[in-house]
Structures are given as structure tokens and as C-alpha cells.
DRENZARO-290044 format. One record per residue (C-alpha): residue in three letters; x negated, y, z. Coordinates in steps of 0.001 Angstrom, whole numbers, plus 524288, in hexadecimal, padded with zeros to 5 digits. Each point is the difference from the previous one (the first is absolute). Example, Ala and Ser with C-alpha at 12.3 -4.5 7.8 and 13.67 -1.06 7.14 Angstrom:
Ala7CFF47EE6C81E78;Ser7FAA680D707FD6C;
% end
This chain:
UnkF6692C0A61776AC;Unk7F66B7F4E58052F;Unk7F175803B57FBD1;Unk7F65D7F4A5802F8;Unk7F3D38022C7F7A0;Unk7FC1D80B1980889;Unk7F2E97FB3F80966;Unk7FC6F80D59803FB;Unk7F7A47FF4780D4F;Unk80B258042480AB1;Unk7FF8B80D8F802CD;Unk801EA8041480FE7;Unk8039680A2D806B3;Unk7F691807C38090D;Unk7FDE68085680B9A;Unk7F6E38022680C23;Unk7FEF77FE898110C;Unk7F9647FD4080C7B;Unk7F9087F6F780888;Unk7F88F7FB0380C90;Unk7FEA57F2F280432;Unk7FBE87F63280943;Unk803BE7F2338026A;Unk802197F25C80869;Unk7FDA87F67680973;Unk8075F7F7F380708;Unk801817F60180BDB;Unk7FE8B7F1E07FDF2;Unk809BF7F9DE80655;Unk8098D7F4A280255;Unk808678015B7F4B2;Unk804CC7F0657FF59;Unk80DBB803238049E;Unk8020980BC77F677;Unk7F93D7F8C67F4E7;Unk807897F46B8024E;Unk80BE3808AB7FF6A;Unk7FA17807137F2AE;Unk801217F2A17F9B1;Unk80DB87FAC980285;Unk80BB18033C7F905;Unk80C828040F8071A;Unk80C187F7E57FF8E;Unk805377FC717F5CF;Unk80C927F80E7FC63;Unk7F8957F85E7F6D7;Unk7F7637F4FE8042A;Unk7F1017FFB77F9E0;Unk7FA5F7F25B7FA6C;Unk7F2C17FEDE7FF78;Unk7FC247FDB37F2E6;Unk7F47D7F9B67F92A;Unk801A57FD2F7F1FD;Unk80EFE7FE6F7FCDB;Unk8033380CDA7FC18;Unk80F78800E5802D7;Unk80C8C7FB157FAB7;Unk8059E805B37F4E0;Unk80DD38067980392;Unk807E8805AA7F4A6;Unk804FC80BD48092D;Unk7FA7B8031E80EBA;Unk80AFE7FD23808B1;Unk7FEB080D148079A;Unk7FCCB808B87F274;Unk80C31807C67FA28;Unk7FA7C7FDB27F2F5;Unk7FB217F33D7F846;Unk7F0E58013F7FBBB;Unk7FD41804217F1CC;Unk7FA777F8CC7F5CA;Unk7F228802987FCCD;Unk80569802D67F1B5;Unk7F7B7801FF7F3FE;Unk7F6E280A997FB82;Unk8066D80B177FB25;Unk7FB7480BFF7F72D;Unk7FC8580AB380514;Unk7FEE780D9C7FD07;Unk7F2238029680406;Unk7F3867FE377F90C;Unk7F48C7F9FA80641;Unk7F06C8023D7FDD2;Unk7F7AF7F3A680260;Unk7F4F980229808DD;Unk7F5AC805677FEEE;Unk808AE80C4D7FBA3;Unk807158009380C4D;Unk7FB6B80D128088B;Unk7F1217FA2980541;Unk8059D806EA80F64;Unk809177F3307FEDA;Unk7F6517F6557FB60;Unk7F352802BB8040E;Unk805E87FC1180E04;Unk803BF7F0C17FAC8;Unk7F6857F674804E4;Unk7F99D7F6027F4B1;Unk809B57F6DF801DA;Unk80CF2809927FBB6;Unk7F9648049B7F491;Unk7FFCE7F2D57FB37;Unk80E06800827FF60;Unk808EC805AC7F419;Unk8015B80FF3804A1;Unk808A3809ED7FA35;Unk8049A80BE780446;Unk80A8480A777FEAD;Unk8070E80B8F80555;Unk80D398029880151;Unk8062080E308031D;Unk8069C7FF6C80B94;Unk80A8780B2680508;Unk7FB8480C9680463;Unk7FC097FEDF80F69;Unk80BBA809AB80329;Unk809267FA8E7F5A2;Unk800D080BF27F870;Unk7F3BD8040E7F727;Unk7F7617F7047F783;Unk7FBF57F28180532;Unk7F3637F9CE8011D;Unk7F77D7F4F27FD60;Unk800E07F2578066C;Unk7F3827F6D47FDF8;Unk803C17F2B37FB41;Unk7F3D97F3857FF44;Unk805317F4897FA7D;Unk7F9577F299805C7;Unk7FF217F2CE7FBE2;Unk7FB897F6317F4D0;Unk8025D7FD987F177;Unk80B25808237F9B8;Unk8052280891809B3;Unk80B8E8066E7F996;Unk804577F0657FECB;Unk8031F8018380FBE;Unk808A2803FE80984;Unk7FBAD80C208081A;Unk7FDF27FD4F80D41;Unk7FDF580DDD80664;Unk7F64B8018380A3D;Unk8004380B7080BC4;Unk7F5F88016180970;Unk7FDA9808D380B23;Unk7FDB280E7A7FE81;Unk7F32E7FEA68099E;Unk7FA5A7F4537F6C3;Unk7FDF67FD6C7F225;Unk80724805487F54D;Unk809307F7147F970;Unk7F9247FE457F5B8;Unk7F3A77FB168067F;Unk809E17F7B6807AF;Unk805AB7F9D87F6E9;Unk7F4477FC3D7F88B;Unk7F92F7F8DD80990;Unk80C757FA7F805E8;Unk8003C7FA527F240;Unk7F2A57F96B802AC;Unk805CC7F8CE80CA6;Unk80C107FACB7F8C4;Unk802C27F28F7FA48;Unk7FEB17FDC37F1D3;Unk80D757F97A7FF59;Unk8048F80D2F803F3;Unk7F803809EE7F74C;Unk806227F8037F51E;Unk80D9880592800B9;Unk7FCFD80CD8808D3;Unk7F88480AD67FED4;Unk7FC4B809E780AB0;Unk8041680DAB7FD3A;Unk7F6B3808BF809B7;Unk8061280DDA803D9;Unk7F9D0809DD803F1;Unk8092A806B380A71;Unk8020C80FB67FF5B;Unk7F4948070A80366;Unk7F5B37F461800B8;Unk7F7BB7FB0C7F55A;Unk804608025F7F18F;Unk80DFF806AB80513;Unk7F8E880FCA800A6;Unk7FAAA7FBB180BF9;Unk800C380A7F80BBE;Unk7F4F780925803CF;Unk80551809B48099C;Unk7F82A7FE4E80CDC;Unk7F371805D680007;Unk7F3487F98F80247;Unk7FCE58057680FEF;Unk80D307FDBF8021A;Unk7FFBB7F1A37FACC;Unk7F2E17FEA9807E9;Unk808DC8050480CAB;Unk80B0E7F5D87FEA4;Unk7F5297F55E802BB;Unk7F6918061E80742;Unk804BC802A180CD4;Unk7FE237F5F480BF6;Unk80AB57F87A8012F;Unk7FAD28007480EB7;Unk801AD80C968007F;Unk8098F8064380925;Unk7FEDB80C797F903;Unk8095B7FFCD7F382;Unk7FD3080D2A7F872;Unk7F68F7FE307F714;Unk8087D7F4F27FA35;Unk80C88808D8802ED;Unk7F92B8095E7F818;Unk7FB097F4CC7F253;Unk80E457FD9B801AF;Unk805A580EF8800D8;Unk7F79E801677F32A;Unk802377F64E7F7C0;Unk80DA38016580220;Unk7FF1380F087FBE9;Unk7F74E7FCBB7F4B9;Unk8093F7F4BF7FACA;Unk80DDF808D280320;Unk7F88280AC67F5BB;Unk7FA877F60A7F608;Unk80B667F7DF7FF9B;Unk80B0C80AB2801DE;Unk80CE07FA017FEFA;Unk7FBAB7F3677FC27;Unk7F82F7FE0480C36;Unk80D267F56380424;Unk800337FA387F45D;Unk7F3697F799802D5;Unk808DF7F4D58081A;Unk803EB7F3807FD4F;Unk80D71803837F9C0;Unk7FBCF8087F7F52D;Unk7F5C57F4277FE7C;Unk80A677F8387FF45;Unk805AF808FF7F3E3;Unk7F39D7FDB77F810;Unk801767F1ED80332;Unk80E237FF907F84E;Unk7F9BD809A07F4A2;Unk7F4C47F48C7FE6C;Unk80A217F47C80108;Unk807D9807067F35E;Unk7F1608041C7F85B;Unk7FADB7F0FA801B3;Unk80C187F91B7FB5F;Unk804F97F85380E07;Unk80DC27FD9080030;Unk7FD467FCF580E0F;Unk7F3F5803D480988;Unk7F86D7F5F480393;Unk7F3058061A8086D;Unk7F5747FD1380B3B;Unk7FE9F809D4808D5;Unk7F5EE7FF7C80A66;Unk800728059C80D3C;Unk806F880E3980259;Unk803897FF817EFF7;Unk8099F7F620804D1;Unk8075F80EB88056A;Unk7FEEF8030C7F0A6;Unk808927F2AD7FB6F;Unk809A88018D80E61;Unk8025B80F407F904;Unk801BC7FA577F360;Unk8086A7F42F8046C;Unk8099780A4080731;Unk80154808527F35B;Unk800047F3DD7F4DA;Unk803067F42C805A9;Unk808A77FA5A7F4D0;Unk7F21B802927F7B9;Unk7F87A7F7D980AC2;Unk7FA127F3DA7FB3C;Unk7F65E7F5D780737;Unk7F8F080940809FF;Unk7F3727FBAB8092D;Unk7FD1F8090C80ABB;Unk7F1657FCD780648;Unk8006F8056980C6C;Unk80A4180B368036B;Unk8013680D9F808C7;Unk806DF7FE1B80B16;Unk80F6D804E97FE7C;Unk7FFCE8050B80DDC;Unk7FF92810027FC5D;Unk7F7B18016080C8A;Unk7F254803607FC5B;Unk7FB647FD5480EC1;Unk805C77F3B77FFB5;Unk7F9B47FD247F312;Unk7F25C8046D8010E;Unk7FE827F9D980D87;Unk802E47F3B47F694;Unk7F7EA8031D7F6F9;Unk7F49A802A480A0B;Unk802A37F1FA805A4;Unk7FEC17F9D47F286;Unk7F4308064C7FD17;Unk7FB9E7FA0980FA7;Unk802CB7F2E17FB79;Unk7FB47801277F156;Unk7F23480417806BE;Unk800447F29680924;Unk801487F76A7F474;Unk7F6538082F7F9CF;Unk7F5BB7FBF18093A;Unk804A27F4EF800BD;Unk7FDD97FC317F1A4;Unk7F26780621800F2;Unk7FAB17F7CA80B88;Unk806317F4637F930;Unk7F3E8802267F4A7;Unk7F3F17FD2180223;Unk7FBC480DBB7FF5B;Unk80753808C8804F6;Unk7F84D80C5A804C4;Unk80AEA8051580A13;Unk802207F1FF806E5;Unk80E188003580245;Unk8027280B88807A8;Unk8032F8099D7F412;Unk80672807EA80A75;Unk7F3108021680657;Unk7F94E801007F391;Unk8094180AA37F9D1;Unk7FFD58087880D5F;Unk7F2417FF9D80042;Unk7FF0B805317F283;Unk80AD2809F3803B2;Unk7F8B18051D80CF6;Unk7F2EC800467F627;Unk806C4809127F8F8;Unk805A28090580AB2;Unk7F3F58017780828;Unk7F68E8005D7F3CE;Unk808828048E7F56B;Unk7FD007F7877F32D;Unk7FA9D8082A7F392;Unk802F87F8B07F62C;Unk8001B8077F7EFE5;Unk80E4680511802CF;Unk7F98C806FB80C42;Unk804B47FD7180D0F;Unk806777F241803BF;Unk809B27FF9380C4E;Unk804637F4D3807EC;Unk80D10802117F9C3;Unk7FADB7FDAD7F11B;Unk7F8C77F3978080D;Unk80D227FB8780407;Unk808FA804187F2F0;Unk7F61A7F9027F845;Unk800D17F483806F7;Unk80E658009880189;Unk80122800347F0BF;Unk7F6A37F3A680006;Unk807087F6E580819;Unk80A02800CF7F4FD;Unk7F7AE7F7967F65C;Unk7FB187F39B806B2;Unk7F7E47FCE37F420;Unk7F76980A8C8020F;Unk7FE157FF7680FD7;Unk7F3277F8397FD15;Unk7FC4180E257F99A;Unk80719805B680B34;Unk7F96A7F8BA80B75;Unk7F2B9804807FA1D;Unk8040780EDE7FD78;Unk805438008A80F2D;Unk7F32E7F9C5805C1;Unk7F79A809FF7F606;Unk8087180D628062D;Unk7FD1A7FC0980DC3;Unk7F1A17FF587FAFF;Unk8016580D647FB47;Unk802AA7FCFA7F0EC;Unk80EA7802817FE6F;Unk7FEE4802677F0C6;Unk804E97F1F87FD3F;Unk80AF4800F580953;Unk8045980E0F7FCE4;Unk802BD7FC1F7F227;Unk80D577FAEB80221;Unk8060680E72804E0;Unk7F534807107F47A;Unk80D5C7FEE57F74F;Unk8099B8064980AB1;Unk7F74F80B9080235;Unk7F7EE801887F340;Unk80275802807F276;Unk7FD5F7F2DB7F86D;Unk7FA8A8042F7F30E;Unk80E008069C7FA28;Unk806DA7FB2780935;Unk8056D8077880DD7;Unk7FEE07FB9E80DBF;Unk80B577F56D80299;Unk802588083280D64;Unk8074E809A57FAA2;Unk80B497F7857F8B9;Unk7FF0C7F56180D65;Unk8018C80E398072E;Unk80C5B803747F883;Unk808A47F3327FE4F;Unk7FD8C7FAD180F36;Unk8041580E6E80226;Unk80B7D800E07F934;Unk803AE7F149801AD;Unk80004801D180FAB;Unk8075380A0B807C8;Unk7FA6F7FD6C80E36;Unk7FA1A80C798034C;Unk7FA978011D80EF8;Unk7F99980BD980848;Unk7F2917FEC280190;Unk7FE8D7FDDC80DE5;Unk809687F3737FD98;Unk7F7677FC2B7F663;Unk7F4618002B80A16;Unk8070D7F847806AE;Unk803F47F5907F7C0;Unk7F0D0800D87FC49;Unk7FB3A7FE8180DCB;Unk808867F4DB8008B;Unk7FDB07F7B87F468;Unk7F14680381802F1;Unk802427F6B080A84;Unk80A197F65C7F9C6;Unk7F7317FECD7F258;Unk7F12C802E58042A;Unk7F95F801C07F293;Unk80BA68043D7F6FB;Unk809A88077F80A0A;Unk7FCB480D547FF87;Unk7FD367FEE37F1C0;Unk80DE47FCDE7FBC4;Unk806058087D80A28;Unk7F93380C7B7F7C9;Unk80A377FBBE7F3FE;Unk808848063180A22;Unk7FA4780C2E7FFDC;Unk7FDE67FF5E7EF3B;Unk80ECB802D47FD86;Unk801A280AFA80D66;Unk7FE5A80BAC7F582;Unk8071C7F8DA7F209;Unk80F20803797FCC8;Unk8096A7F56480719;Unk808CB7F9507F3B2;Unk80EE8802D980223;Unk803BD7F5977F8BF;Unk805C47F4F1803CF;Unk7F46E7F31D7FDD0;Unk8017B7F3D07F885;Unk804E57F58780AA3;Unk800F87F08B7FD69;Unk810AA7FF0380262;Unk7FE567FFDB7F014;Unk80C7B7F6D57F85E;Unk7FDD37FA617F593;Unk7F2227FC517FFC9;Unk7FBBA7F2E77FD78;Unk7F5307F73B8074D;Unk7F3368066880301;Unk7F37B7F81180321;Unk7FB008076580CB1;Unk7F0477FC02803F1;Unk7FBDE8040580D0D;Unk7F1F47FEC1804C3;Unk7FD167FA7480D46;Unk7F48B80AD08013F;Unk801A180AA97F82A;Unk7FA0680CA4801E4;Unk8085C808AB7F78D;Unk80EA67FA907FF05;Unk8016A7F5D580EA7;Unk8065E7F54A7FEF4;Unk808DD8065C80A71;Unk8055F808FA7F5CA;Unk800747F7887F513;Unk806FA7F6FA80744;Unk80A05808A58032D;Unk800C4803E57F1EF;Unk8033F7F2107FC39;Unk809D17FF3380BC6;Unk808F080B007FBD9;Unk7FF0E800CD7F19F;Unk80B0F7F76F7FB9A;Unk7FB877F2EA7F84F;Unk7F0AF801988044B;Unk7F80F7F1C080189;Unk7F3EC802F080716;Unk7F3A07F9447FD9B;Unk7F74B800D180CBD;Unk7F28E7FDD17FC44;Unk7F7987FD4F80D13;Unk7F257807697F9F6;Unk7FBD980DDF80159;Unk7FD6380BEE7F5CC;Unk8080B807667F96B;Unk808C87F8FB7F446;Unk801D17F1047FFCB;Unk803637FF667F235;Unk7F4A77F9BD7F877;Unk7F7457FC2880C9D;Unk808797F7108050E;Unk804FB7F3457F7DF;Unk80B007FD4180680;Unk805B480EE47FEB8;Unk7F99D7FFD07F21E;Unk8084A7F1E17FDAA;Unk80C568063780625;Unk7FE9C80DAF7F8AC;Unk7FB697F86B7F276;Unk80D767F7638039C;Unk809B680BD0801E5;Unk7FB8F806DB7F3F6;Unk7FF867F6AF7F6FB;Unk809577F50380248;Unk808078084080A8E;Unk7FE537F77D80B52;Unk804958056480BC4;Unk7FB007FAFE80C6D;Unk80D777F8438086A;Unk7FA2B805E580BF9;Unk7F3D38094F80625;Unk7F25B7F89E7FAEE;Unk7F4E380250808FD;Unk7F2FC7FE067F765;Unk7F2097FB8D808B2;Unk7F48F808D17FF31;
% end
């Protein structure tokens, strides 16, 4: 039976662990070939068009997709019952900027299955976004990454960024994936331990204090989690996904997802593609199953994201880091190693310095903010910029560190697990390759060395009987490169790709022409006749 009155704060699960830590700094060197490389797709049989304002031709069925696209359809009942905001759980809401709260909010939960299929299931945390009469839409589901914002807080101010002509026959249906925000988020890894997995050098040629954050919080986890320690993955996500498709009334699943919670929609595609509807994907994990191959990637995204970061900044009139943010962000990082930071947390490292910035290259419309928090920790005032990882290592009013449910799904999404001295190696090498960001990414490596590898066989793209999905790939993206999305939209059969030539993380609502393309597949399903390449 489908409960949905119930706003009970999420409950967690809990534990304890270890720590030491120490952190970064890094080379500056000529990166133009490698960032050059970072920001071009591979080949592809489909030609790009550059594309100002004309947002694509409308095509009743993509020539290469097995399956014609679904109607948008009609609101249908559902069996759910939604609270209008202010009654929604205040962990959810008190995160929504001024603007989002301005918008019609309701929230829900829906019980999913049991983790390990076989006892009672738990709660999954629905916000619904948008204006006027929501149950008068059609839900548009929204899935972001497990490492950013919940869902819910996703979807909201997504909702903000979208055309009115859209909001009039959509909704946005934020959910909260297992173990983050209002889904019983996780709370397994304990606090010296959470410290440890970003506190040791990435400069460091001596791995055990990490091996040992890692060795713990994997111990810690495999005892508060038990046998549902696999079940925090994209498939079971996935599962919920279908139990919130039936509790909201969609015929068909229409959704967003944004960045790795594109994995979540490829898992669900593979297990319900007859229930697929019109499905965007902003930004996508790489399908290549090689972690090395994909973090090295990743590091080079987060290279080039940082160059258009300064240059933005110098392009203002006041920019206190000029446009070396390179410079800038290794200065603050070797500030922190030779005179370790206090800040009210205690202790900053270079590698907090370096996450924290990694997180803020994701949102372009706060690197003013960003630019000015960088230049204040290489003064010796990292408060401002240690802010954005406070939420991955601290408890946020009643709500756990995000660490510990990013630990778990990259974990048991990924089965790439190295020796350590390889992973030195690799480390030593994409030191060199990726000055500021290298050695940071290469420790992801070392995250998963002591979690279970998954047996199972993982989602793939090969998936019949899908119908066309609107793939948007980021020239500079620090989280999901366009190398990998690309690659995504290459192999999964009936993908357009939208290229858009800016830099962050998600293209969807900061860039017009993706926002005119997106607004166009959704609502009148327009399908582009060919690749669309979108100016910064």
C-alpha cells in the first residue's frame, strides 16, 4: 500500500572510523594539447551543425531509434498525496534559493522495495516543481548526481531556469535517489574516517593513511549496511524509479537526469524500455567500464573547466585571481599544506582546497563567489571556500554527510579495482598529465580498493526498443566530459546530441539554445535531423 502523507525527517543509519590527512599541489604546466584533447568529441557517424536559434526539425521517428517517440500525453491520477510547501520536510527546503520557493512546491513519499528485495521497503522523497495547478501536468522526473543536490532541490530550481511555455504543461517531479536526501539517507562512515578520505596529499607518495579512511569506511559501511550494502547502485535505483512512475500516475517516463543520474535512466531504460517516454540526459558517465580510463577523463575536464574559469574571471572587471585560476587555486592549496588552514570544522587540507573547488566549477553562476573564496584561502581565510565540501563531510542540520551515499553507489556502480602501487602510479602520472586536479581524481581509485566488487552483469546501451533520447554534452565539464557523454550518445541507439560549446556542469537552463532544443523535444517532440552544436 502507497502511504504519502508521511513527512517524517529521514532517519540514517550510523557508525564510526579513522583519519589523517594532508593535501596538494601541483605543477603548472603546458596542458594546451591535453586540454584541447579534453574538449573534442570522438568520431562520430553523425555530423554536428552549429546551431544558433533554430532549434531542430521535427521528425516523427529518429531514423536510427528502434522505437517511435511517445506522446507527451495528459496528466494522469495518481495514487499519491502531496503536501504544499511549507509542509514539506524543512532538510529539503531550507536548501532552495528565493527564487524556487516562489514556485508551486509539494512533496511526497513513496515506499519503494526493500534494498534486498525481501523485507519491508522504504521511503523515496518526491518535490513536485512548477507553477499554477500542478496535479493539471505531466510529470517530468528529474535525477541528479549522487555527489550533488538531491532531486528535489534539483528539480526546483531547474524549474526556475525553464520557459514558461513549458511549466504550463510539465511539471518537475524531484527524486531523491536511495540513500541521499529525503530517501533514509546513509550514515555509515564515521567522522575521522570521512576527514581521511580528503585529507591526505594527493602529492603524497605515501598511500596509507588514505588506504586506511578507505579500509574503514568500508568496514563501517559492510556492518551498518549488512546485506544491503549492494543494493545502493544504480539498478535498484532504477527499481524505485518504476515504483514512482506507477505511484504518480505516468503511463510513460518522461525525466531529466543530470550528470552520473543519467547511469540511473541507462539502468532503467535496460529493464523498462516499453515504459520509456521523452528522456533528456544532461551530461552522461562514460560507458567505457574502465575507471582509469574514466577518471583520467574526468581529471582533464576538470583541467579545462578551470581554464575557462579564469578565463571568465579576467574577462570582469574585477577579478581578484587575474586569469590564472590554476595559479590561484595551487597557491591556496600549498597555503594549506605548509600552514594548515583552521577554519570552525578544525583543520583544512589542500585536498578540501581542491574538492571544494572541484565541486564549484560545476555552477558557473556562482564562480564570481568562487573566484573571491579561492583568492580569500590563499590569504589564509578558507571558510568561504570550504563551504562547498561542509555538506560531504558534515552533518547538515538532520541531514548526513553526502560522502557516504557518493561512497557507496560509485562503489558498487564501478568494478575497476587496482593494487596500490598501480595506483601510485597512475597518480604520479596524471600528477604530471593534469597539474592541479591529477592526483586528486586518481585517489577515487583508491575509494573503492576495500568495497565488495558487484557480480552482476551492468546496464549497457545495446538496449531495443527504446525510443529517441536527447543527449547534452558540455564542452568543459568537470564532472560528466564531454568525452564520455559523447560516447554515450554514440552507442545508445536513437541518441541526438546537443553539443553546447560553454563550461560547468548541466547545460539545461543556462544555455538558450539547449534550453530551446530541450523545451522543443519535450513539449512538441522535436527531434533534432542531425548532431546540434550550441555556442557558449
Amino acid at each position: 500500500m502507497l502511504s504519502t502523507l508521511d513527512h517524517r525527517e529521514p532517519k540514517g543509519v550510523s557508525v564510526r572510523v579513522s583519519r589523517r590527512a594532508r593535501t596538494t599541489s601541483a605543477v603548472v604546466g603546458a596542458l594546451t594539447a591535453t586540454l584541447v584533447a579534453g574538449c573534442t568529441v570522438g568520431p562520430s557517424e553523425r555530423p554536428a551543425v552549429l546551431m544558433q536559434d533554430n532549434p531542430g526539425q521535427e521528425t516523427s521517428q529518429d531514423t536510427k531509434g528502434p522505437a517511435p517517440l511517445p506522446p507527451l500525453g495528459e496528466p494522469q491520477p495518481d495514487i499519491v498525496g502531496w503536501s504544499v510547501w511549507p509542509e514539506c520536510a524543512p532538510s529539503i527546503t531550507d536548501q532552495l534559493s528565493a527564487a524556487a520557493r516562489k514556485l508551486t512546491l509539494e512533496c511526497t513519499t513513496v515506499p519503494s522495495r526493500s534494498l534486498d528485495r525481501t523485507g519491508p521497503g522504504q521511503d523515496v522523497a518526491l518535490l513536485r516543481a512548477g507553477k499554477g495547478e500542478l496535479r493539471q501536468r505531466v510529470p517530468v522526473v528529474v535525477v541528479g548526481d549522487v555527489d550533488g543536490p538531491p532531486g528535489s532541490v534539483l528539480a526546483a530550481e531547474l524549474a526556475t531556469q525553464l520557459p514558461a511555455e513549458l511549466l504550463k504543461k510539465v511539471a518537475l517531479v524531484g527524486f531523491d535517489r536511495r540513500g541521499t536526501g529525503g530517501s533514509n539517507p546513509i550514515d555509515c562512515i564515521p567522522s575521522l574516517a570521512r576527514q581521511g578520505l580528503l585529507g591526505v596529499d594527493p602529492d603524497s607518495s605515501d598511500p596509507e593513511p588514505l588506504v586506511e579512511a578507505v579500509r574503514k569506511s568500508g568496514q563501517e559501511c559492510s556492518i551498518a549496511l549488512g546485506n544491503e550494502q549492494s543494493a545502493y547502485d544504480s539498478v535498484h535505483t532504477a527499481e524505485d524509479l518504476e515504483e514512482v512512475r506507477r505511484a504518480i500516475g505516468a503511463p510513460r517516463l518522461h525525466a531529466i537526469a543530470r550528470g552520473e543520474g543519467s547511469r540511473v535512466l541507462i539502468a532503467y531504460a535496460n529493464a523498462n524500455a516499453d515504459k520509456l517516454g521523452r528522456v533528456v540526459l544532461d551530461g552522461a558517465p562514460d560507458p567505457n567500464t574502465d575507471a582509469t580510463a574514466t577518471l583520467a577523463d574526468m581529471a582533464e575536464g576538470a583541467e579545462a573547466t578551470l581554464k575557462e574559469f579564469g578565463a571568465e574571471c579576467a574577462a570582469r572587471p574585477s577579478c581578484p585571481i587575474d586569469s590564472d585560476a590554476a595559479a590561484a587555486l595551487e597557491d591556496a592549496a600549498e597555503r594549506a599544506r605548509n600552514n594548515p588552514l583552521t577554519d570552525d570544522g578544525g583543520e583544512v587540507t589542500p585536498a578540501m582546497v581542491l574538492y571544494a573547488a572541484w565541486l564549484g566549477l560545476r555552477e558557473p553562476h556562482q564562480w564570481q563567489q568562487l573566484a573571491t573564496a579561492i583568492d580569500q584561502a590563499r590569504q589564509g581565510k578558507p571558510n568561504r571556500l570550504v563551504e562547498l565540501v561542509r555538506p560531504m563531510l558534515e552533518h547538515q542540520d538532520r541531514t548526513p554527510p553526502t560522502i557516504d551515499a557518493t561512497l557507496a553507489t560509485i562503489c558498487n556502480d564501478t568494478s575497476t579495482r587496482l593494487p596500490t602501487e598501480r595506483i601510485g602510479q597512475l597518480a604520479a602520472s596524471w600528477r604530471d598529465k593534469y597539474p592541479v586536479f591529477g592526483g586528486l581524481v586518481a585517489q577515487r581509485l583508491l575509494w573503492c580498493s576495500q568495497w565488495p566488487v558487484r557480480t552482476e552483469k551492468q546496464p549497457d546501451l545495446n538496449i531495443d526498443g527504446i525510443p529517441p533520447t536527447l543527449i547534452i554534452a558540455t564542452k568543459a565539464d568537470p564532472a560528466t566530459p564531454e568525452k564520455g557523454t559523447s560516447r554515450t550518445a554514440d552507442q545508445l541507439p536513437g541518441a541526438r546530441k546537443v553539443s553546447w560549446e560553454g563550461a560547468g556542469h548541466g547545460a539545461v537552463g543556462r544555455s538558450d539554445c539547449v534550453t530551446k532544443n530541450v523545451t522543443n523535444f519535450l513539449l512538441d517532440g522535436k527531434i533534432p535531423g542531425t548532431d546540434v552544436t550550441c555556442p557558449a
